[in-house]
N, C-alpha and C positions, 0 to 999 in steps of 0.2 A: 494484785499481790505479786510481788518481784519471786522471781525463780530463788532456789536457794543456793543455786549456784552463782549469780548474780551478787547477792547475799554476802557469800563465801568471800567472793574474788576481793569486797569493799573493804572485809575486814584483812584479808590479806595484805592489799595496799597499803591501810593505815598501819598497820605492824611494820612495814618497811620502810614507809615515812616518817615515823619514832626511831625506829634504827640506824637509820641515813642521818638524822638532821643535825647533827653536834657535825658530823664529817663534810655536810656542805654547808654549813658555814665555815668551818674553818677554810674548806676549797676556796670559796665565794670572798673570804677575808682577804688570801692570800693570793687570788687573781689568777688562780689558776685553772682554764674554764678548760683545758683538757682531760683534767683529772675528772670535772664534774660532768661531762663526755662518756666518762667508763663507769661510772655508778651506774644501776640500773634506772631503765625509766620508768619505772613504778613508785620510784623512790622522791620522786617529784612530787610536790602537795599537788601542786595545780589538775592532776589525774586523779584525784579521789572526787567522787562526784556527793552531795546531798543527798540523802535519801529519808523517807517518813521512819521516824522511830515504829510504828505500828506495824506499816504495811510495805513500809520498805519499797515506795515508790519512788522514784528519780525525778519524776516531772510535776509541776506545779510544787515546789516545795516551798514552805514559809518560814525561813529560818529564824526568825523572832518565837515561831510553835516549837519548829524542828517536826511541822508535820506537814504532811501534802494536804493541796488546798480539799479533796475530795474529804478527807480525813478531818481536817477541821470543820469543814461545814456539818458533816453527818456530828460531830459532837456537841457544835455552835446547837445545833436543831435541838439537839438533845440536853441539852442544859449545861455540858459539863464542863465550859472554859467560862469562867464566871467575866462577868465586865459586857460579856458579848450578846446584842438585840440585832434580830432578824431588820433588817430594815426592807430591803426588797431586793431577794435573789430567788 
């Protein structure tokens, strides 16, 4: 289970990469990479990381679920992503 500060900081990020994105592309349009320089850099997609919708794990994530692999497997077992048979794990 990810901390909730953790948590926090993710959603804080995407707020600021919704906020930012009209203003760097128009920076990115017009070639101007010092203006895109003094934007914050939070405000970059590429720093928001993946996390499980559930458990809000950052590592093994399955973005086809949007859940971490631990996360899928415990519900695989349990019946509840329909399609899906234990083969051998």
């Amino acid at each position: 289970m990810a901390k909730e500060s953790m948590k926090a900081r993710e959603v804080k990020r995407r707020k600021m990469v919704e906020k930012y994105t009209e203003k760097r592309k128009a920076l990115k349009e017009a070639g101007d990479f010092e203006g895109l320089q003094k934007l914050p850099k939070d405000a970059s997609p590429v720093r928001m990381h993946n996390r499980c919708k559930l458990t809000g794990r950052p590592k093994g994530y399955m973005r086809q679920f949007g859940l971490s692999r631990v996360t899928f497997r415990e519900m695989a077992n349990q019946g509840l992503i329909p399609g899906v048979k234990k083969a051998s794990w």
